[in-house]
KOLTI-932207 format. One record per residue: residue number from 1; x, y, z of N, C-alpha, C, O in turn. Coordinates in nm, 4 decimals, decimal comma. Each point is the difference from the previous one (the first is absolute). Last residue first. Layout:
// residues N
(atom NUM; (X; Y; Z); (X; Y; Z); (X; Y; Z); (X; Y; Z))
...
This chain:
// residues 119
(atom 119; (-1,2216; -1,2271; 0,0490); (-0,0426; 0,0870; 0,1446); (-0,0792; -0,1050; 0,0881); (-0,0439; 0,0326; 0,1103))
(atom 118; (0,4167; -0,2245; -0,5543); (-0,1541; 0,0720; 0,0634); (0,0073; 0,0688; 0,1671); (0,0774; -0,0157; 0,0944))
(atom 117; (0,3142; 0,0877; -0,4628); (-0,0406; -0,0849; 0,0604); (-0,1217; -0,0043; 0,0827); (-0,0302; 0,0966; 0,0701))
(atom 116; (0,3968; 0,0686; -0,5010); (-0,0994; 0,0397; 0,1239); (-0,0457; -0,1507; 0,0270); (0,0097; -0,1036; -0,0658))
(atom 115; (0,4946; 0,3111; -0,0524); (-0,0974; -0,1152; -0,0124); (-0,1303; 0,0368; 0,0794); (-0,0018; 0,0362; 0,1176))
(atom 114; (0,4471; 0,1702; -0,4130); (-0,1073; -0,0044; 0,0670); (-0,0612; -0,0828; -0,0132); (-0,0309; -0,0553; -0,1055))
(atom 113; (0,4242; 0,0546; -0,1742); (-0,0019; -0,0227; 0,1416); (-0,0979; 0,0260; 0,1462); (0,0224; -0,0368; 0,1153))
(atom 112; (-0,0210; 0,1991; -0,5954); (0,0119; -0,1351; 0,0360); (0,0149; -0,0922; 0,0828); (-0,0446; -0,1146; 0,0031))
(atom 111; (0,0884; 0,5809; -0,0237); (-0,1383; 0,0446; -0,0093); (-0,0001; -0,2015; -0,0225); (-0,0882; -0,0514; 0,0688))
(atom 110; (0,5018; 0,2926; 0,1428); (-0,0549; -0,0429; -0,1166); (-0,1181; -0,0708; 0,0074); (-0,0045; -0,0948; 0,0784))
(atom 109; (0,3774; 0,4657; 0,1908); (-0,1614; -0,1147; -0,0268); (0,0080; -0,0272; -0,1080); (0,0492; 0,0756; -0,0838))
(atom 108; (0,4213; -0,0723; 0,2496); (-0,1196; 0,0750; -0,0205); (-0,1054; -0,0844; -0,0041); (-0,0194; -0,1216; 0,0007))
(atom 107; (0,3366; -0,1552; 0,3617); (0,0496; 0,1157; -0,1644); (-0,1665; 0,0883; -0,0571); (-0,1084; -0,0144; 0,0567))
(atom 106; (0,0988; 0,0918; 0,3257); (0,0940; -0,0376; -0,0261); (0,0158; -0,1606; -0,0538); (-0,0147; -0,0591; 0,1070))
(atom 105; (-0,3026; 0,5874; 0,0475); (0,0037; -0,1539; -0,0759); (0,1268; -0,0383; -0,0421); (0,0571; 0,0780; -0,0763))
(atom 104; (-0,3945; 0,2721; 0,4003); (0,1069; -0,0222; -0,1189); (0,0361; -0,1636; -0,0212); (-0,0393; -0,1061; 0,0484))
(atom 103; (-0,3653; 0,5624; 0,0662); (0,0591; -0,2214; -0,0496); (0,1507; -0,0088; -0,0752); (0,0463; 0,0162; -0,1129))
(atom 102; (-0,3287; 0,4344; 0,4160); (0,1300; -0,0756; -0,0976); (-0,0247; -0,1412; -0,0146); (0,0273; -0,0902; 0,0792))
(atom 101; (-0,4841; 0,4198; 0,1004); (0,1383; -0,0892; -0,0224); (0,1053; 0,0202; -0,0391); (-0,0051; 0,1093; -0,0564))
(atom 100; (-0,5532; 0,0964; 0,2678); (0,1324; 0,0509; -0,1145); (0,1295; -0,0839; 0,0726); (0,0425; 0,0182; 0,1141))
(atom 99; (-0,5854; -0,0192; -0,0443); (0,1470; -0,0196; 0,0233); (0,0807; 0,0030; -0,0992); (0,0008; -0,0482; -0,1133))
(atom 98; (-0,4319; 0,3662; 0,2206); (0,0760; -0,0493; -0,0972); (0,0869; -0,0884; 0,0464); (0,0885; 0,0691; 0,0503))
(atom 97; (-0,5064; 0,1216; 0,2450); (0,1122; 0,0525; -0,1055); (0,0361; -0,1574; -0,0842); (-0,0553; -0,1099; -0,0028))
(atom 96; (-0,1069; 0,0899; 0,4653); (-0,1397; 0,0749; -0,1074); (0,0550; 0,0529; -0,1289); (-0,0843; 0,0542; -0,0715))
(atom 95; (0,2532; -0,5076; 0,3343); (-0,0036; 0,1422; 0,0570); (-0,1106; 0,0638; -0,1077); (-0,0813; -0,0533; -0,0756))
(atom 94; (0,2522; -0,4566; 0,0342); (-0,0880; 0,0408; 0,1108); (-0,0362; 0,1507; 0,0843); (-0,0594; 0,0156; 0,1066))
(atom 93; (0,2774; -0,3735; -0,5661); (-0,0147; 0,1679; 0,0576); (-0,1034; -0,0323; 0,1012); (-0,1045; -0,0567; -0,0317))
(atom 92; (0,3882; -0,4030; -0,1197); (-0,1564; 0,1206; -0,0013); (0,0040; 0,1173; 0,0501); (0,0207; 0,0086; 0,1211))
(atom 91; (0,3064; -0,4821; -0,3621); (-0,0194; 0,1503; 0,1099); (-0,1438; 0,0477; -0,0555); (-0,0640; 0,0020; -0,1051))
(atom 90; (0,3297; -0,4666; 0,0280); (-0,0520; 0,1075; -0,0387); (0,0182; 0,1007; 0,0995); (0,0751; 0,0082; 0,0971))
(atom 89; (0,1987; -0,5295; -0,3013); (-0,0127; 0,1010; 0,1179); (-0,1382; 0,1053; -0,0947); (-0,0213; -0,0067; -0,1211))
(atom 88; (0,3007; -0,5198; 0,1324); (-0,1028; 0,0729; -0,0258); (-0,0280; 0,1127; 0,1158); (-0,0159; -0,0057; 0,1220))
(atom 87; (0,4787; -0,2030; -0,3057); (-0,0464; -0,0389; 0,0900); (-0,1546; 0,1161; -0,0413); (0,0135; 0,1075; -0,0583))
(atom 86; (0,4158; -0,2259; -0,2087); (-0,1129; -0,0957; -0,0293); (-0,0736; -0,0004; 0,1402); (-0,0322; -0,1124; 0,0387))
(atom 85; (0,4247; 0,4284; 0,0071); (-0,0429; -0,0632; -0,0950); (-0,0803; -0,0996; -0,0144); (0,0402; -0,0705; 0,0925))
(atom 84; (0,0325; 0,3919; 0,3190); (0,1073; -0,0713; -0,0812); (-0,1291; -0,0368; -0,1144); (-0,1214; 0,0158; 0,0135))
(atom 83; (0,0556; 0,4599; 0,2360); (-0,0397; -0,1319; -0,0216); (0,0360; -0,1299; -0,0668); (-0,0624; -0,0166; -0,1049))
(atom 82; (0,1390; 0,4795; 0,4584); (0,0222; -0,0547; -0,1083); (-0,0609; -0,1920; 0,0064); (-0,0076; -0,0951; 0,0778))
(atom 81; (-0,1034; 0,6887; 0,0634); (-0,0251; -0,1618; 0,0126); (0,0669; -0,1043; -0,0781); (-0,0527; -0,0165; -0,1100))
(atom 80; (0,0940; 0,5469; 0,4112); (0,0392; -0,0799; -0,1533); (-0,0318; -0,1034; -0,0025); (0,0569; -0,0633; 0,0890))
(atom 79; (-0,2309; 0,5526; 0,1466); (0,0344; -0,1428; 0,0014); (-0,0060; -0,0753; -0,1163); (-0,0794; -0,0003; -0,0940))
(atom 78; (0,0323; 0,4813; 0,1377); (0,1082; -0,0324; 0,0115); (0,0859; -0,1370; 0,0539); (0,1178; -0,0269; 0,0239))
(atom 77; (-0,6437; 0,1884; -0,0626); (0,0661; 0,0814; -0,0351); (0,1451; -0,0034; 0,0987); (0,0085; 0,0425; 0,1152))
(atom 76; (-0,3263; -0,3977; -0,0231); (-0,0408; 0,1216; -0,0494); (0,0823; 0,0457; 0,0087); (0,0636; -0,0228; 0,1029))
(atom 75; (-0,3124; -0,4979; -0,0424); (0,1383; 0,0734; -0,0313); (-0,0491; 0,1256; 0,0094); (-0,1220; 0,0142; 0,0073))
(atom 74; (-0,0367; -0,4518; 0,2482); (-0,0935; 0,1066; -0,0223); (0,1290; 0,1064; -0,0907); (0,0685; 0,0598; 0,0829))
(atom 73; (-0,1053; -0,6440; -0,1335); (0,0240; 0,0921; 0,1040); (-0,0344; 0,1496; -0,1019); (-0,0217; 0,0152; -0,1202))
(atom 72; (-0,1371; -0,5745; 0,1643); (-0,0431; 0,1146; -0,0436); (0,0841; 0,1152; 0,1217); (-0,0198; 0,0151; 0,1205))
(atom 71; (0,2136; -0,4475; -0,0913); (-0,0953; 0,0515; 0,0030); (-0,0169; 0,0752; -0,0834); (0,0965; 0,0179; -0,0743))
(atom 70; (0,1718; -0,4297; -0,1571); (0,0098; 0,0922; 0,1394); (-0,1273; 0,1114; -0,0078); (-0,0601; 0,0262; -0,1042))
(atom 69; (0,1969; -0,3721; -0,2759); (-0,0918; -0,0499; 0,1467); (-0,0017; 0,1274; 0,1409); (-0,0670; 0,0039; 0,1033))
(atom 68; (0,2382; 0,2178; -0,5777); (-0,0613; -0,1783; 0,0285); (-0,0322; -0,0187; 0,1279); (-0,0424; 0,0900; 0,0726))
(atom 67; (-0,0411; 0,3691; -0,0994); (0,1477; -0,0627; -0,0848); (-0,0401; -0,1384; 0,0550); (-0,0677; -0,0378; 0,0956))
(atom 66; (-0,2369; 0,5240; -0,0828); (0,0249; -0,1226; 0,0203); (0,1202; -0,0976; -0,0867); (0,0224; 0,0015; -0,1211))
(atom 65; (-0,2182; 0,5364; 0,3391); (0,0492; -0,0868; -0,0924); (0,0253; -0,1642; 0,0266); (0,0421; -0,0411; 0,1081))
(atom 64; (-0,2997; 0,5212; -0,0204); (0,0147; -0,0418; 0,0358); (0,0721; -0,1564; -0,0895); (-0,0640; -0,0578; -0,0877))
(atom 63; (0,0628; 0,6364; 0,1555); (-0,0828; -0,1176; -0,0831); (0,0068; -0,1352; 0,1123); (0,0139; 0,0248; 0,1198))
(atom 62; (0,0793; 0,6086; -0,2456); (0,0233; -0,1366; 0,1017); (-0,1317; -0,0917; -0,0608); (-0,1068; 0,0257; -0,0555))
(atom 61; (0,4034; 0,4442; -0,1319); (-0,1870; -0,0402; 0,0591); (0,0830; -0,1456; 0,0771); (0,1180; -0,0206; 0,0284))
(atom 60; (0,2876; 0,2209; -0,3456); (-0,1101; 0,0696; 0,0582); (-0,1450; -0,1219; 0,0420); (-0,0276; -0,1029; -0,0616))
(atom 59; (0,4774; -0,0401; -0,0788); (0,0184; 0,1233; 0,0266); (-0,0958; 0,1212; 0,0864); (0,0235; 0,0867; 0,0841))
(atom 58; (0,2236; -0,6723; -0,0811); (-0,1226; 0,1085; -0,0153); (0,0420; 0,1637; -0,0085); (0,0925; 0,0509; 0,0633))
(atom 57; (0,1403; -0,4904; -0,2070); (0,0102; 0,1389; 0,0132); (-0,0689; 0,0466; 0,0300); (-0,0251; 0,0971; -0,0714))
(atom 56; (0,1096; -0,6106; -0,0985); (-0,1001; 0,1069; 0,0359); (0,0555; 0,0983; 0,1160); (0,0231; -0,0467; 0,1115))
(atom 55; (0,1959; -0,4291; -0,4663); (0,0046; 0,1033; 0,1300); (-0,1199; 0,1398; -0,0001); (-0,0043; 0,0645; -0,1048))
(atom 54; (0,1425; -0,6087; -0,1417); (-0,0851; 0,1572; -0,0284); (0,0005; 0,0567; 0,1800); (-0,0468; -0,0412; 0,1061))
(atom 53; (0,2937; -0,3797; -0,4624); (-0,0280; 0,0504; 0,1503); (-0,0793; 0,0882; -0,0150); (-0,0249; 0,0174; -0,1193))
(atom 52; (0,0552; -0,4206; -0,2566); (-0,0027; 0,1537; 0,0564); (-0,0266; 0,0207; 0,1247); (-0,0971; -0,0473; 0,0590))
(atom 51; (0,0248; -0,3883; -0,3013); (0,0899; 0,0204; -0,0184); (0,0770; 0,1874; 0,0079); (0,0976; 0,0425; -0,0619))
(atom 50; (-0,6086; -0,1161; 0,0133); (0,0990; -0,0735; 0,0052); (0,1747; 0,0044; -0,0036); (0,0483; 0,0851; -0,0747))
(atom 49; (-0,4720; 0,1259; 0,3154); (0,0582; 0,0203; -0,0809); (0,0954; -0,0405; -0,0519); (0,1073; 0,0522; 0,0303))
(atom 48; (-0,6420; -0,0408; 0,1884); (0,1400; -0,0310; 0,0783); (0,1010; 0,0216; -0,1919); (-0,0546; -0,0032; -0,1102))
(atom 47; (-0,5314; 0,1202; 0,3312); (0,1303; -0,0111; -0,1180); (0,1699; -0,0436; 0,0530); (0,0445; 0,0529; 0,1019))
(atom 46; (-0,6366; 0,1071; 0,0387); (0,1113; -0,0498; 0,0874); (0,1062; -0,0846; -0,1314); (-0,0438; -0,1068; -0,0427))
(atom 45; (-0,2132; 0,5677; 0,0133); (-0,0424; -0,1129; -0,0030); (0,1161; -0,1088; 0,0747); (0,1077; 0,0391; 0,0450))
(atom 44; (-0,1779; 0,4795; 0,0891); (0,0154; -0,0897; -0,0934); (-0,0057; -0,1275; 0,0011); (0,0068; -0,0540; 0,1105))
(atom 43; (-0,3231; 0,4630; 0,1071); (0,1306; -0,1115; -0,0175); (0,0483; -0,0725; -0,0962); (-0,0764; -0,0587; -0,0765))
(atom 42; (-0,2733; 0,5734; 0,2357); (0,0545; -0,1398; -0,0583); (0,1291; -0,0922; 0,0508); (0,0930; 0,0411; 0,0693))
(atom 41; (-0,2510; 0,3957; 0,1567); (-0,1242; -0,0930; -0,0241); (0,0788; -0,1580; -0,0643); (0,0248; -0,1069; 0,0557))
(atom 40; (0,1464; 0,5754; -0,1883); (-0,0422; -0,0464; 0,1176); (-0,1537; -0,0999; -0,0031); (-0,1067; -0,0036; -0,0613))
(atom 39; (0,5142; -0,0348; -0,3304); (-0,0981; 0,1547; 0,0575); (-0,0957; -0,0588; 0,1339); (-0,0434; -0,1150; 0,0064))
(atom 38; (0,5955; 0,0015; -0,1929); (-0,1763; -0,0662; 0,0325); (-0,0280; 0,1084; 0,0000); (0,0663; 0,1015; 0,0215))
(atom 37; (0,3830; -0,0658; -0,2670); (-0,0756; 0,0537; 0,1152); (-0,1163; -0,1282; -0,0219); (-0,0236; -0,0671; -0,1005))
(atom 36; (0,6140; 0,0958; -0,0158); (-0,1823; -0,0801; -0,0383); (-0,1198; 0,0798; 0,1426); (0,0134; 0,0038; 0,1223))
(atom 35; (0,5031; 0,0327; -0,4418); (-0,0832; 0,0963; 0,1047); (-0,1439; -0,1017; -0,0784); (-0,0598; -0,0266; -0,1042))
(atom 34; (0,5879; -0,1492; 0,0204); (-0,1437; 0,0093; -0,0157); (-0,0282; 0,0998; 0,0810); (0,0847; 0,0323; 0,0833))
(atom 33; (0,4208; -0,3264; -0,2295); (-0,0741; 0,1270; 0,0815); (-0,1596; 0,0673; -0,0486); (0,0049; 0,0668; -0,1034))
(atom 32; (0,4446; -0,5337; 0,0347); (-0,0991; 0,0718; -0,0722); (-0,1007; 0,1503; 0,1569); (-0,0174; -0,0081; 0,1216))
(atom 31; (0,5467; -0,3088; -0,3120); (-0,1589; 0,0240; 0,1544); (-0,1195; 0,0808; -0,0966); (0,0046; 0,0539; -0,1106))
(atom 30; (0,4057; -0,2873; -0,0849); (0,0117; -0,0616; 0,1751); (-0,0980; 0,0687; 0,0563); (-0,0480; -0,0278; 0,1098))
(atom 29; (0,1553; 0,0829; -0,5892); (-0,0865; -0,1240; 0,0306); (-0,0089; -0,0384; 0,1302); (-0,0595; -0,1005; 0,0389))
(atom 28; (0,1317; 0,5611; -0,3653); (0,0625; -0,0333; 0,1699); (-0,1550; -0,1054; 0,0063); (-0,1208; 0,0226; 0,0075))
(atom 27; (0,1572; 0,0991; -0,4390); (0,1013; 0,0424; 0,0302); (0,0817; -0,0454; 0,1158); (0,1167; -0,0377; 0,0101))
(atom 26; (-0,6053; -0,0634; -0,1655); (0,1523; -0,1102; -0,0280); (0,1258; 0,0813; 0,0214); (0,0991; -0,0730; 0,0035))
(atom 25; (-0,5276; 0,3155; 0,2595); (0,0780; -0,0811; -0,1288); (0,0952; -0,0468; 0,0062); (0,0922; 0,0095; 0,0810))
(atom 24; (-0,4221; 0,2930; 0,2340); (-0,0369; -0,1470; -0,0308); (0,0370; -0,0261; -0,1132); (-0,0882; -0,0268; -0,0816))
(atom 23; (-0,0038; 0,4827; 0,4278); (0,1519; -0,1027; -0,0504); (0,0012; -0,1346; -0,0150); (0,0446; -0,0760; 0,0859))
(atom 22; (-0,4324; 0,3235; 0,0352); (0,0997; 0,1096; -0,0032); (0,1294; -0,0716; -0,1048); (0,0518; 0,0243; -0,1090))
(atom 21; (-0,6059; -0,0966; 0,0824); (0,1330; -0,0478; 0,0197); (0,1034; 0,0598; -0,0087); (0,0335; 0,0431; -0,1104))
(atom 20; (-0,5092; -0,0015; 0,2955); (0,0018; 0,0237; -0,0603); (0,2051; -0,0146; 0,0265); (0,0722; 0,0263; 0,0961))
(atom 19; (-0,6410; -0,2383; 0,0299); (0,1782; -0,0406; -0,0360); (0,0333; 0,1456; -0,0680); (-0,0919; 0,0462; -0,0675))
(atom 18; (-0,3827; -0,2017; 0,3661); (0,0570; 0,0745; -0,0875); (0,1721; -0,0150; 0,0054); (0,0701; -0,0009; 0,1012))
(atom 17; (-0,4341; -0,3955; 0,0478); (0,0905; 0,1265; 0,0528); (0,0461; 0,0956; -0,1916); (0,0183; -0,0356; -0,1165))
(atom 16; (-0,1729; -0,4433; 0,1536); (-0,1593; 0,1153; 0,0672); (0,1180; 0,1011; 0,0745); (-0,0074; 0,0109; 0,1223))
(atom 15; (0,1838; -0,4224; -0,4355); (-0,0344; -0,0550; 0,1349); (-0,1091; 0,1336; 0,0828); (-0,0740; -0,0294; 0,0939))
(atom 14; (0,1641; 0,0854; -0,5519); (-0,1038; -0,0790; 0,0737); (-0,0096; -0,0735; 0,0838); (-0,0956; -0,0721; 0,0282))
(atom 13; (0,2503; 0,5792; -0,1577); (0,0802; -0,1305; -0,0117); (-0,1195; -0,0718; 0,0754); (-0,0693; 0,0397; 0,0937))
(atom 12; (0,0876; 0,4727; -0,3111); (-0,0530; -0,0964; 0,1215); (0,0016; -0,1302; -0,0783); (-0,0421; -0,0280; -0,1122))
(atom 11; (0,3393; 0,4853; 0,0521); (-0,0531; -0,0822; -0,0800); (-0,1029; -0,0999; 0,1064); (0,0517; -0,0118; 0,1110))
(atom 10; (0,3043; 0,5225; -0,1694); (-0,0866; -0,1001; 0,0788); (-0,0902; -0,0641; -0,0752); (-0,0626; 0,0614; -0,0864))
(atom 9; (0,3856; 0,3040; -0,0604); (-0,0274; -0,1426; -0,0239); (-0,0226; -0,1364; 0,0431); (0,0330; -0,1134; -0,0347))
(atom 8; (-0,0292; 0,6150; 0,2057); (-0,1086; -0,0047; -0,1602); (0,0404; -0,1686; -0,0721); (-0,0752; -0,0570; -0,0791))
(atom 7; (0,3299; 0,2153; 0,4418); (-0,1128; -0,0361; 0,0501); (-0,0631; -0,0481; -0,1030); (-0,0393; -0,1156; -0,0161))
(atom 6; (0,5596; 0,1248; 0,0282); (-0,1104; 0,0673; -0,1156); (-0,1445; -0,0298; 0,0878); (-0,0168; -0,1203; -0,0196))
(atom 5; (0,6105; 0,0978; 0,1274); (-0,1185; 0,0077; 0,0284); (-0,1181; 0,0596; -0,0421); (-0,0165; 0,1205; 0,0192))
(atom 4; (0,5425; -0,2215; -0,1710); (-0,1426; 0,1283; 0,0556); (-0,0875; -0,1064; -0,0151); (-0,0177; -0,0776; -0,0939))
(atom 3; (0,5179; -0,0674; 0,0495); (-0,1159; -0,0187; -0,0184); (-0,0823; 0,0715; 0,0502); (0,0039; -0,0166; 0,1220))
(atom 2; (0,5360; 0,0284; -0,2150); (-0,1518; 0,0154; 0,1009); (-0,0805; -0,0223; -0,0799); (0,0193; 0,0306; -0,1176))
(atom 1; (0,5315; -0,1644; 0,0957); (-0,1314; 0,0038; -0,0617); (-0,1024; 0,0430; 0,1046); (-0,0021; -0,0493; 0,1128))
């Protein structure tokens, strides 16, 4: 099976990043695959995910990211962050462009399993 990749079905998700979902069904329940950009300047809110790992891919611009208690570190293009499950994480674009992601996600996302949490 392939799945194409559709830009045109980019959507903005209210943790504050643009989502657009490569590979997210009951078909394949072991991972799920996203393209999430920030637009420069912004961050996302600070959210953790229940019962879900979520791994980050950077592809393009640079940010700065935060995973539960550990520092604020500086990522860019071809660093992977992973974040175990029920732990609170964001990121902030800190370049003049776009960051451009993978979230991936193991088992898939499910939009129930998001948790926001205050800033």
């Amino acid at each position: 099976m392939i799945k194409k990749h559709n830009s045109s079905d980019e959507y903005y998700f209210e943790e504050g990043c643009h989502i657009t979902e490569t590979s997210n069904s009951s078909d394949d329940e072991d991972v799920s695959i996203a393209q999430a950009r920030v637009e420069a300047g912004q961050q996302t809110k600070w959210h953790y995910l229940q019962n879900t790992t979520e791994r980050y891919v950077i592809l393009e611009g640079s940010g700065v990211v935060e995973v539960g208690t550990q520092e604020p570190c500086a990522v860019t293009s071809g660093d992977v962050v992973i974040i175990p499950a029920n732990t609170l994480q964001r990121i902030k674009n800190t370049g003049s462009g776009d960051l451009l992601f993978l979230a991936i996600c193991s088992p898939r996302f499910q939009k129930k399993n998001y948790r926001n949490a205050a800033n």
